[in-house]
N, C-alpha and C positions, 0 to 999 in steps of 0.2 A: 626765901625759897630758892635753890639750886639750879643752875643751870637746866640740868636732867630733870626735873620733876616739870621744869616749864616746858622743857619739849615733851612729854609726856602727853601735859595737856593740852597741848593745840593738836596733836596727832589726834587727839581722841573728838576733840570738838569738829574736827576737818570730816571724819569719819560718818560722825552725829547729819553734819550739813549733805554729805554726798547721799547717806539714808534718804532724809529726807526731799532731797530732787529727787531721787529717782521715785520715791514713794508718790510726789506729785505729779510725775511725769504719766506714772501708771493711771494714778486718778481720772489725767487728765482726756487718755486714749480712753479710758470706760466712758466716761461721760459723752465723749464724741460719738463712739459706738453704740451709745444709748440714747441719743439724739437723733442718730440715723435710723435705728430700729423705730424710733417713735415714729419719725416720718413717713418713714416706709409704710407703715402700720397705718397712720392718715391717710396718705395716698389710696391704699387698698381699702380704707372705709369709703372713700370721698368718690371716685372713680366711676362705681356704679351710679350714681346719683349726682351725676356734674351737672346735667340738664337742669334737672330738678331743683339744684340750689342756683343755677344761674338765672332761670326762671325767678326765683324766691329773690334776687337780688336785685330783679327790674320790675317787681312788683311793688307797689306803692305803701310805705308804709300803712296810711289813713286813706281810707274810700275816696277814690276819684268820680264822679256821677257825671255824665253823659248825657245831655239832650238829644233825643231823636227824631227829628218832625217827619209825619210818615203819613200817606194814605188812608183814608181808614176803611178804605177795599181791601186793601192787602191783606195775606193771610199773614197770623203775626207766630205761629206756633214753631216754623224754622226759624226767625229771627231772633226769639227767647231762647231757644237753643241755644243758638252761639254765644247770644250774650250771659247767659248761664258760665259757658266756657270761659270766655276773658275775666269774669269776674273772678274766675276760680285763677285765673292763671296771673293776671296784673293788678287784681284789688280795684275792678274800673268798673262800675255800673251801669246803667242802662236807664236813661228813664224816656219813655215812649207817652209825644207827641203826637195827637192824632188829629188829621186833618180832612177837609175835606176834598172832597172828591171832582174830577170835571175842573169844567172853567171857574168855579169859585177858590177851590185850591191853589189854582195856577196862581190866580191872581194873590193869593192869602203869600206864597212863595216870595211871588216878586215884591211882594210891601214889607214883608218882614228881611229882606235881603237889600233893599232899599233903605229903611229903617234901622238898619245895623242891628235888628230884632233877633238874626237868628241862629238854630241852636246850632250844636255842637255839629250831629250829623243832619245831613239833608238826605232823604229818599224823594228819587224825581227821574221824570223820564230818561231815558238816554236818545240819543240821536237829534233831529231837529229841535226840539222842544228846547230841548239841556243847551241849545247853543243860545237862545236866547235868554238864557239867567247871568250873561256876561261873566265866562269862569273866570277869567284871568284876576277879575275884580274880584270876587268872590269867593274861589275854594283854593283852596291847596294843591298846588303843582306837584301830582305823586312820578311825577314821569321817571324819576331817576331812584325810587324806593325797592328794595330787594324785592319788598313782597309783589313789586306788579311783574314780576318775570312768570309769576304764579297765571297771570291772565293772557287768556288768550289774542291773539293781535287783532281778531275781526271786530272784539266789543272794544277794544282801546280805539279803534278807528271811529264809534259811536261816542266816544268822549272824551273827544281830541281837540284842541284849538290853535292855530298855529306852531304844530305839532309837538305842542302839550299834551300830557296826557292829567284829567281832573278827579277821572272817579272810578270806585271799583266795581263789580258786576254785584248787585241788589239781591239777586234770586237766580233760579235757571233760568234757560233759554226757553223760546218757543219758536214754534216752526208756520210757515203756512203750507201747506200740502194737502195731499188725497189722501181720505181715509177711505177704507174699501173694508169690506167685511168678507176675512178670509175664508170663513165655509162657503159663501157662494163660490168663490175662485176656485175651490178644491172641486165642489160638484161641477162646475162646469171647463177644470185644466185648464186653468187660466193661470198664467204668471205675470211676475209684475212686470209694467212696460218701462222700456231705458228710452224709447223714444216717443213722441207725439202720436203718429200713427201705429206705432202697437197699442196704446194708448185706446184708440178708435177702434180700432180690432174688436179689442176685448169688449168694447161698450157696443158693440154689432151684438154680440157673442151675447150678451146679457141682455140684449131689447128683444133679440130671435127664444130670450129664454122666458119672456113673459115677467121681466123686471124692469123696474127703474133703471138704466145704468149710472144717471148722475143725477140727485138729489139736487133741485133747485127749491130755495126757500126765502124768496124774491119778495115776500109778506116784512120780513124785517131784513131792506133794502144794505144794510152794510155786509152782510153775506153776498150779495152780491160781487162784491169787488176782488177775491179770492182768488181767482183764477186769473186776473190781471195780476192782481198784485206778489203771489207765489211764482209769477213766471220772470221776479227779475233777475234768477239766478241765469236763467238764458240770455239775457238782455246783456250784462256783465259779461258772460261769456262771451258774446259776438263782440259785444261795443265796452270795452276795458273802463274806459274815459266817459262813458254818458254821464252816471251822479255829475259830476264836474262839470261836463258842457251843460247839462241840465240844468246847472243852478246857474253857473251865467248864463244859458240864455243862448248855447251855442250847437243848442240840439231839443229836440219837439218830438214827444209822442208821434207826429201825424207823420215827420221825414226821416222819420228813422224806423225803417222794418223792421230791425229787432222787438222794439217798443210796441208798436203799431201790431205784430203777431198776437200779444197778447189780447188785444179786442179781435181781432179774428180769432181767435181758439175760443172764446165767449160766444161769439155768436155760429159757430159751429159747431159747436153742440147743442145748442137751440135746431138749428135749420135740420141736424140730421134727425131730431125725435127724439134724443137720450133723455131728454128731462122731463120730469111728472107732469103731467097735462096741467096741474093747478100749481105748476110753481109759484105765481105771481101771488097766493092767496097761501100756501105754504111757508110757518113759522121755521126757525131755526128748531126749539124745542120738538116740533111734529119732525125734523129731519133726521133730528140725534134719534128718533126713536125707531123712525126707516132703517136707518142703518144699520142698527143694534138688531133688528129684526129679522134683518135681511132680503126686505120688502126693495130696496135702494141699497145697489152697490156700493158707489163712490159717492164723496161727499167731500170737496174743497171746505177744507177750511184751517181757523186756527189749531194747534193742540189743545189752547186753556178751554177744549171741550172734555178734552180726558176726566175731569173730576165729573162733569156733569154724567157721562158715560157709566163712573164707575158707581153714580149714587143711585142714579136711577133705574141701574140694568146690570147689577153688580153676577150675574151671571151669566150674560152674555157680552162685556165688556172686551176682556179676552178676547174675541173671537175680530175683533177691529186692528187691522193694521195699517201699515204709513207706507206713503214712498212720495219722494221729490216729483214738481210736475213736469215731467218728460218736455225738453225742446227737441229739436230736429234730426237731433245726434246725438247715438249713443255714445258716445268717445266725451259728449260735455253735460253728461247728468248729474245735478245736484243739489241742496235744498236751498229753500232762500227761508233767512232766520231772521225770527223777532226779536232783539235784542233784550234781556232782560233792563228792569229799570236799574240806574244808577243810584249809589250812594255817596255823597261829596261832602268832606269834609270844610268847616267855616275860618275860608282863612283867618277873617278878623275875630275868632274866638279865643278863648283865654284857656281852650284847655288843648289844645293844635299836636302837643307831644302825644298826650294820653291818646287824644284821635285816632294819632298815627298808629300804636299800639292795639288800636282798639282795629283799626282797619287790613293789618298786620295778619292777625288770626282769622276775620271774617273772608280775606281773598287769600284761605290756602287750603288745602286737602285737611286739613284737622276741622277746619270752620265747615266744610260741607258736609263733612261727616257729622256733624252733630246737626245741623239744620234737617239731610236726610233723613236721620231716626226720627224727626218728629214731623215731618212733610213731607208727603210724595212730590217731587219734582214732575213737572210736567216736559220737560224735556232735559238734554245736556247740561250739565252744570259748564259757565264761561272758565273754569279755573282745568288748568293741565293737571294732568292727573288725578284729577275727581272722577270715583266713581256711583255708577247709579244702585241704589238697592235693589239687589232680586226680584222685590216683590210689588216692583213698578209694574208697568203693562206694558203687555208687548210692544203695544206702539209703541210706546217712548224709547225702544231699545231697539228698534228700527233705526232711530235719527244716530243712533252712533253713527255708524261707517260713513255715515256724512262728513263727522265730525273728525275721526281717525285719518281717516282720508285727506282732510282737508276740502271736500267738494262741498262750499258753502258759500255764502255770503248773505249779507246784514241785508233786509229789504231798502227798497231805494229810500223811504224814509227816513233812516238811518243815516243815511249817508248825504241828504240831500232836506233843508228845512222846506223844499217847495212839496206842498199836496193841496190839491185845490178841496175845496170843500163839498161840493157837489162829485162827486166819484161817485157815492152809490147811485145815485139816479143818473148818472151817465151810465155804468155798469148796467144798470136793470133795462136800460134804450138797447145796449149791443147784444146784452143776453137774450132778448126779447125779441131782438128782429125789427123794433120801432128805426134805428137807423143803422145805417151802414155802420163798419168799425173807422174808416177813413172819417167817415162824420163824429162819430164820438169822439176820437182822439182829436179831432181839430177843437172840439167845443170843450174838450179836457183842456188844453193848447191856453184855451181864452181866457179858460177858469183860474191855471194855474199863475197867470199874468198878473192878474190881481191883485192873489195874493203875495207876489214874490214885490211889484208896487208898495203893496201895503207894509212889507218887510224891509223895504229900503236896501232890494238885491243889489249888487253891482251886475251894470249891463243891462237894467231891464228899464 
């Protein structure tokens, strides 16, 4: 073969190879540009629906089940709710323990928590109660978990331990306050009082009208305590520091006038006439039915009356509203709150991650919205920005601006494990006129000594 025929052919073979790079090159931008289009086209699927799969990626492959030792008073129809919800959302179950009630529970509590017996979750008091189930040993330290930014600071103070925080809010809240029944106020221009003696006023205004002004129902002796015990939002107000010197032992009902007020407002509305001649033989049940009537104005007490209100007198229920009990000054009006029961997770349990997940949902505005639809709340839900249904009762949409506001706080039991035991029958002595309030609070004094003895206080 000739020189010239060989160059021929490598010019053409050269020609062949430069074709095909470029031909490769082209392939290889399509392909790129069709990778990006795919992505693109992912992303634009995926986008809408990122929660939804992120959710799908922290949910459990195979059912996680859940023990839950619980009262067996409690209403249980918002609790299945939520847990309805977590199942749907992390594949976590629910299975509900049920216990009993009173001091046999208590003690059912502490043996199975001594015993390494118990379940996953615990439902149990919050405040004094819950400090003796020793958290530290016991539950899970949520103090530093996103979802407790969800609760409010007055219940984390109810289930705290050296300034841990252990558990989240159970249910709504309850109030202790004045129920009044708002058509009598309307016929006789009465507005709510901001202070003790507008307070009096209006209950002049209502005895001069041929009524009850305050419902005394002294037949079942723990109603009695209502009117001391809703007046610690004044107590706190004046004296910041009482829970604390309280519990050591560096302040007494009977030396401290804030405290000490609240048996004098008991027995001053005894001395001036306001209450039904047969208070002392008058049920709580005969009072809710005063009120609803209209026969008896005002009426100290808890809120968990609202469902009894709404069953028995479901068309004059509506017509009851709320307000904080007035101290001295209107500049320091506010409610004092019952803390809802807590829910504390088992430190020493096997299933501590799920827990967390499970307690995750139950302390956030998604978890009270679904307990809501299927319970009426008797009062504020403990979580920020939880709202109440419409189709609550008025009262209970009263205690908001308490709560917007912030003019609250935890009753002194809450804040303080010391309550003596005998209060109602010291309440029914000051209500009654049997002794002075300077006598009551000192015999409260002696009560509560006791027991803070028997609790192995420091200081006492």
């Amino acid at each position: 073969m000739n020189r010239k025929v060989l160059r021929i052919i490598a010019l053409v073979i050269c020609a062949m190879m430069v074709l095909v790079a470029f031909s490769g090159c082209n392939k290889s931008e399509e392909n790129k540009q069709a990778d990006s289009s795919e992505t693109t086209q992912s992303d634009s699927n995926t986008s809408g629906s990122e929660d939804k799969a992120e959710t799908k990626s922290e949910a459990y492959d195979e059912t996680v089940t859940l023990t839950f030792l619980i009262d067996n008073q409690a209403q249980l129809d918002g609790i299945n709710a939520v847990a309805d919800v977590i199942k749907e959302k992390y594949n976590i179950a629910t299975e509900i323990e049920l216990r009993p009630s009173g001091s046999e529970g208590d003690n059912l509590v502490k043996t199975r928590l001594a015993t390494g017996d118990m379940s996953d979750l615990c439902f149990y008091n919050s405040g004094s109660l819950f400090q003796a189930l020793n958290p530290e040993q016991n539950f899970v330290d949520l103090t530093n978990e996103p979802f407790m930014d969800n609760v409010i600071d007055s219940f984390k103070t109810c289930v705290s331990v050296n300034g841990k925080v252990y558990g989240i809010p159970g249910e709504a809240t309850m109030s202790g306050a004045w129920l009044y029944n708002k058509k009598v106020y309307e016929e006789l221009g009465l507005s709510v009082p901001k202070t003790w003696q507008e307070l009096l006023d209006n209950c002049e205004k209502i005895k001069a009208a041929g009524k009850t002004a305050v419902i005394g129902s002294y037949k079942d002796d723990w109603t009695s305590q209502l009117i001391l015990l809703a007046d610690y939002y004044n107590v706190q107000a004046e004296v910041p520091t009482f829970a604390d010197d309280y519990t050591a032992n560096k302040a007494k009902f009977a030396d401290t006038p804030a405290a000490l007020r609240g048996f004098e407002k008991l027995q001053e509305i005894y001395k001036k006439g306001y209450m039904n001649e047969d208070f002392l033989a008058t049920t709580y049940d005969i009072a809710l039915k005063m009120l609803a009537e209209g026969t008896g104005v005002h009426y100290p007490m808890l809120t968990f009356a609202f469902p009894v209100l709404q069953a028995n007198y479901p068309d004059k229920a509506s017509d009851i509203g709320l307000f904080a009990q007035p101290g001295d000054s209107a500049d320091k009006n506010g409610l004092t709150v019952w803390m809802p029961a807590g829910i504390y997770l088992n430190k020493n349990g096997s299933n501590v991650e799920a827990a967390l997940k499970w307690a995750s949902v139950f302390a956030s505005v998604e978890g009270t919205n679904a307990y809501a639809a299927k319970q009426k709340p008797n009062g504020p839900f403990a979580i920020k920005g939880a709202t109440l249904p419409d189709d609550v009762l008025p009262a209970v949409k009263d205690m908001l601006p308490y709560f917007e506001n912030g003019n609250n706080s935890p009753a002194l039991e809450f804040l303080s494990p010391v309550k003596g035991p005998n209060l109602p029958q010291i309440c029914v002595m000051a209500g009654s006129g049997a002794k002075t309030p300077l006598e009551c609070a000192q015999e409260y004094d002696k009560d509560v000594e006791k027991q803070a003895k028997q609790l192995g206080l420091a200081g006492w």
